[in-house]
N, C-alpha and C positions, 0 to 999 in steps of 0.2 A: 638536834638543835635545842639548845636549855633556855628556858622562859626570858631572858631577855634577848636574846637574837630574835628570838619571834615573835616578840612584843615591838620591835624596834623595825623587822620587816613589815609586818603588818601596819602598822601606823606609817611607814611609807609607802603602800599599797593604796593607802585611805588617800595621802595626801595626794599622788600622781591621780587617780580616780575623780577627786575633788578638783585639778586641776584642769581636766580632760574633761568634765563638763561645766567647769566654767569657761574655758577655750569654747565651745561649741556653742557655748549660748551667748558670747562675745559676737563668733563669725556668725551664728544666724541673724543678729541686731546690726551688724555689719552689713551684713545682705541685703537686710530690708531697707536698710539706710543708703546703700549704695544705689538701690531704685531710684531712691529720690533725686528730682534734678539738679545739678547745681547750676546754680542762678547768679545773672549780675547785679541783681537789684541789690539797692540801700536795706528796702520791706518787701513784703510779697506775702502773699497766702492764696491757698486754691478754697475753693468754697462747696461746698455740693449743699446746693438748694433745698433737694431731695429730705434729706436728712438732718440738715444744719451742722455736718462736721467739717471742721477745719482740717483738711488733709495735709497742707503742709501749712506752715506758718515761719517766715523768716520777718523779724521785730515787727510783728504785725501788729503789737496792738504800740507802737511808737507814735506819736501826733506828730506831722511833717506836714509840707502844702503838699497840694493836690493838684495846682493848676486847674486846667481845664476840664477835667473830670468830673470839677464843679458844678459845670453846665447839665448830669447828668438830674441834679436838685433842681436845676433851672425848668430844663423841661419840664418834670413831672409838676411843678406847681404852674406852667404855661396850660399844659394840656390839661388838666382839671379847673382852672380856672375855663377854659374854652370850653370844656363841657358843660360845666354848671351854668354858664348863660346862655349856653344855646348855640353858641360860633362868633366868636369875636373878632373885629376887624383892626390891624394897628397900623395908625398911623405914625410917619417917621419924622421924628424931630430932630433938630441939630444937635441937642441936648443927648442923644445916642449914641453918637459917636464915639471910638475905644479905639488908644490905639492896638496892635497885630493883629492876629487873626478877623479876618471879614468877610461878612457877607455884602459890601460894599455895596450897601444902602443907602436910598439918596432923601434928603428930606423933603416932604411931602406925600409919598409914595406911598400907599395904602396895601397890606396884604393878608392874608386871612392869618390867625394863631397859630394854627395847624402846620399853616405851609412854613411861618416864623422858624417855628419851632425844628422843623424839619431841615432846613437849610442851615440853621444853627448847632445841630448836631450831624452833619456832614462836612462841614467847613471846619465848625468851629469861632463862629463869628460872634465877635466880642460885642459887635456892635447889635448882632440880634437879642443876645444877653439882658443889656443894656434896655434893648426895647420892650423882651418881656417882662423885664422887675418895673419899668416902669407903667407900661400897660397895665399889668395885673395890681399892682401897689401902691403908685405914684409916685415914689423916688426908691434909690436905692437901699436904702437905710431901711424903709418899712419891708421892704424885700429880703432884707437880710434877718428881719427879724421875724418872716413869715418861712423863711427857711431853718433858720433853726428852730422854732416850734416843729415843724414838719420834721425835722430830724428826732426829736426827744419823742414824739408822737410813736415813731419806726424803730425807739430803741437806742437810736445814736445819743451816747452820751459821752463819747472821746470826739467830736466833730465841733466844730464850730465854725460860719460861714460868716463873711465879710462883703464879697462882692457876688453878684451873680454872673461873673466870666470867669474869675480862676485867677486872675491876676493878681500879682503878689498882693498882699497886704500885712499890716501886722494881727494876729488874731485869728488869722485865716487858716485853718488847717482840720487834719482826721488822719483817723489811722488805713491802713490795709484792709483792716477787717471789716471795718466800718462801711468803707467804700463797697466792700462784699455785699455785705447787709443788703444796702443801698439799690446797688445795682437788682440784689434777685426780687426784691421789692419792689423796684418800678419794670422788671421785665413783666410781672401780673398785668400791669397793665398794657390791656391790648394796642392803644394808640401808640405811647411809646412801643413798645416791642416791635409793631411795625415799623415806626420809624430808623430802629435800628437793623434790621434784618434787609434793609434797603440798601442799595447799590448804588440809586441815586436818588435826587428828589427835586420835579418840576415844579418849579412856582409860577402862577398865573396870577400877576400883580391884581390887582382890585381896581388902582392907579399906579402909574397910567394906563388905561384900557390898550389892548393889544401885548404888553409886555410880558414874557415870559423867560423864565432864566433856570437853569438846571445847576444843580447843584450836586458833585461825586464825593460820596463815602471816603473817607480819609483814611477807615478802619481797613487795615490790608490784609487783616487777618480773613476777612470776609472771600477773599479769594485765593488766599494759602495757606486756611484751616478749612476742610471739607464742612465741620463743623460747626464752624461760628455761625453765631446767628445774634452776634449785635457786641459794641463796644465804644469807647470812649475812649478819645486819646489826650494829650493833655501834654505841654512846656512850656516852662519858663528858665530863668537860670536859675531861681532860687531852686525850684523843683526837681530840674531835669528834668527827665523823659517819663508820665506814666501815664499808665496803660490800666482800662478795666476790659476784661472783655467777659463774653458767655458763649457758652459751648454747650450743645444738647447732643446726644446717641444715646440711641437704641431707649429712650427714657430716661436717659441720668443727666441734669443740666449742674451746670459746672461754671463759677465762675470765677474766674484768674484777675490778680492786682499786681501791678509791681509799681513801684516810685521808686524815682532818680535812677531808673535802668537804660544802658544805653544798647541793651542787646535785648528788649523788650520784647518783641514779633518772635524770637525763636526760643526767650524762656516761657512765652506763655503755650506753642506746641507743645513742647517738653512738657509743660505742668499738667496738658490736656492729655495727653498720651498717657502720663504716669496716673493721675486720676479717674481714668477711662476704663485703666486696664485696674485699679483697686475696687472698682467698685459697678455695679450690676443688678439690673430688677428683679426681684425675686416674690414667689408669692408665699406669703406668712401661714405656719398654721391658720386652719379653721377656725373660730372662736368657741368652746365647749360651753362655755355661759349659756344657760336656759332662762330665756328671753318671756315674758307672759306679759300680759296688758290684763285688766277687769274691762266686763262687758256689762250695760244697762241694758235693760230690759228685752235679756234674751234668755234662750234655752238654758243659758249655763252662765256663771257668772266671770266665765275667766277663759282665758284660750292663750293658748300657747303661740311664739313666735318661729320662725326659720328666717337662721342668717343666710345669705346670698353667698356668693363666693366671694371672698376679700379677695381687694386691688392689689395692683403691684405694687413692692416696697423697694427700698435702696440699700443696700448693702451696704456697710462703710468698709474702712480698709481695715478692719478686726472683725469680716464677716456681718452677719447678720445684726443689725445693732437692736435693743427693744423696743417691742411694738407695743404700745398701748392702743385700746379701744375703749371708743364711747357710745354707749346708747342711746339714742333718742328718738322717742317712740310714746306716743300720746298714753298718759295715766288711763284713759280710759276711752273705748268705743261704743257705740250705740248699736244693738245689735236691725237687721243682719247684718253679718260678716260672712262675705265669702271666702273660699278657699282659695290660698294664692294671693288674698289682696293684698297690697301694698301698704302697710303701718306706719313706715318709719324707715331708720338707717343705723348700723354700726358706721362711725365713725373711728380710722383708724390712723393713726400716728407714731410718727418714726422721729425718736433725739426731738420731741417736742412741734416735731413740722408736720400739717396735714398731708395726707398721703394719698386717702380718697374714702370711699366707703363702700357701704353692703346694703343690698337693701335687707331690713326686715318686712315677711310678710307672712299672716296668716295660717298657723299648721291646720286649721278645719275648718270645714264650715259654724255658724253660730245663726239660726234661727232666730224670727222675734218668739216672744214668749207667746200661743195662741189662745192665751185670754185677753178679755178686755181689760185694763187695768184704768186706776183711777189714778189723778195728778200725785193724788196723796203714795195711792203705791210704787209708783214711777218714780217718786223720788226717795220712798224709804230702799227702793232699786239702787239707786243713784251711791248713795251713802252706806248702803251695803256691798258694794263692790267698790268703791275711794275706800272704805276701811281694810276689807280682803287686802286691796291694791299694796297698802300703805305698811299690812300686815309684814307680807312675803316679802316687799322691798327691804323691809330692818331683817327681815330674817335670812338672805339672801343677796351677802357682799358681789357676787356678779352681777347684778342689775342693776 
């Protein structure tokens, strides 16, 4: 064979070779693509709480209405206003009234925030809406302007709020993601969260005495996702159909958006199922970082810490994503210190989101010092161990 036939074989050797792994790395991003569900929504994104990753994202950060999803900003500033005074009672004026969806509320009719709130996020009642922006704010306008503070507060800055029911308006709108945000946001809070993980919800008027009225979850996901544990559903015609919902297993919570989706109930399974199976608790190396604290007026002027065992973390869908930790753990203790005692915490964090922590505590015992000491020694103590402290902290980027 003479130097050009096999200069001319070889170079097409290369290129089939070339071609043969980028075919493979084509069909694998194919594979992992074809995991993904396909959906009828307009927007949508899946969320994991856990981590802050967006696992799937279709024009999620687009600004569209939200309808009644809205209510989910409603609540949360109902029930923090009802905590912060201690339980508040709302009475129902005509001035309430909205038209669709209701809780068909009658004027005069007194009933606790709580319950408001509760019946207004099972129905979907426009007119509870109505009663909590005016309750907590006095008209709807100071309501809408206590709701976007409270969004910009959470980070929402593609959101903007108009009415406290969802009801078209102009100005009125947020994205996918946002709503994400949102939602894993006020599932922290425990009254909300109970309110959504409810099936139903009994109101026991205030007025008129004896009246009681039960109110069922709209959210159907609640009984044909093993896993749901709360959601928000939402139409109008500018909107169409959307949908928040939140999904927890085995530790990994997850929460699913779509707008203008008219096959909503079974893209958000799909997106639970596909999120479910990318991602999984896991526990992170141990922390190698050597931990110390300065000690006053004891045997020694410094003692070593032991991290605890780090909590579980969340996997994204590229594996283990990074973990950062924080220390926090008093500059300095007063001796004795015993062995085992409790200091402080590594705080650890995954994609920015708390995760949980460690304790730090104690690797020895630490004696007082058995002399008598005077104020004046005690505190050249004090300032000889804040300087040690202050020392090894600049010399010592893990602590």
């Amino acid at each position: 064979m003479n130097k050009r036939v096999y200069r001319a074989v070889r170079a097409a050797a290369v290129c089939v070779l070339a071609l043969f792994f980028a075919l493979s790395a084509s069909l694998r991003a194919f594979s992992e693509e074809a995991n993904v569900p396909q959906l009828s929504a307009h927007a949508a994104c899946l969320y994991c709480a856990n981590n802050g990753e967006f696992l799937v994202k279709l024009q999620s950060g687009e600004r569209l209405p939200m309808a009644s999803t809205t209510k989910i900003m409603t609540a949360l500033l109902g029930l923090e206003a009802d905590e912060k005074s201690g339980g508040m009672n709302v009475t129902v004026t005509p001035e309430m009234y909205a038209e669709g969806s209701s809780m068909y509320l009658a004027a005069g009719e007194t009933l606790k925030m709580r319950d408001l709130v509760g019946g207004m996020m099972m129905v979907s009642g426009n007119d509870a809406a109505n009663a909590v922006a005016l309750t907590v704010a006095g008209s709807r306008e100071e309501f809408a302007r206590m709701m976007n503070a409270r969004a910009a507060e959470i980070g929402l800055h593609r959101t903007h709020f108009v009415t406290p029911s969802g009801l078209d308006a102009d100005g009125h709108f947020t994205t996918a993601e946002e709503l994400a945000l949102l939602m894993a946001y006020c599932m922290e809070n425990e009254a909300f969260a109970s309110i959504e993980r409810s099936a139903s919800v009994t109101v026991d008027f205030v007025e008129p005495q004896g009246k009681t009225q039960t109110y069922y979850n709209e959210n159907k996901l609640l009984s044909r996702y093993d896993h749901c544990i709360g959601g928000k559903t939402g139409y109008t015609d500018k909107a169409g159909r959307t949908l928040v919902s939140c999904a927890e297993k085995d530790g990994v919570r997850l929460i699913a958006v779509t707008l203008n989706d008219p096959d909503d109930w079974d893209d958000h399974i799909a997106l639970y199922d596909y999120g479910f199976e990318a991602c999984s608790m896991k526990k992170p190396e141990q922390s190698t970082a050597q931990y110390s604290t300065a000690v006053v007026g004891g045997e020694k002027e410094s003692i070593s810490l032991s991290a605890g065992e780090p909590p579980l973390v969340c996997t994204g869908s590229a594996g283990l994503l990074d973990v950062t930790v924080k220390c926090e753990a008093p500059q300095l203790l007063y001796a004795p210190v015993e062995k085992g005692q409790k200091v402080g915490f590594l705080r650890y964090y995954t994609g920015g989101v708390y995760a949980g922590k460690a304790d730090l505590t104690a690797a020895e015992s630490v004696g007082a010092s058995g002399e008598a000491t005077s104020f004046l020694e005690n505190t050249a103590s004090f300032f000889r161990a804040l300087s040690s402290r202050l020392k090894k902290h600049r010399s010592s980027p893990g602590k």
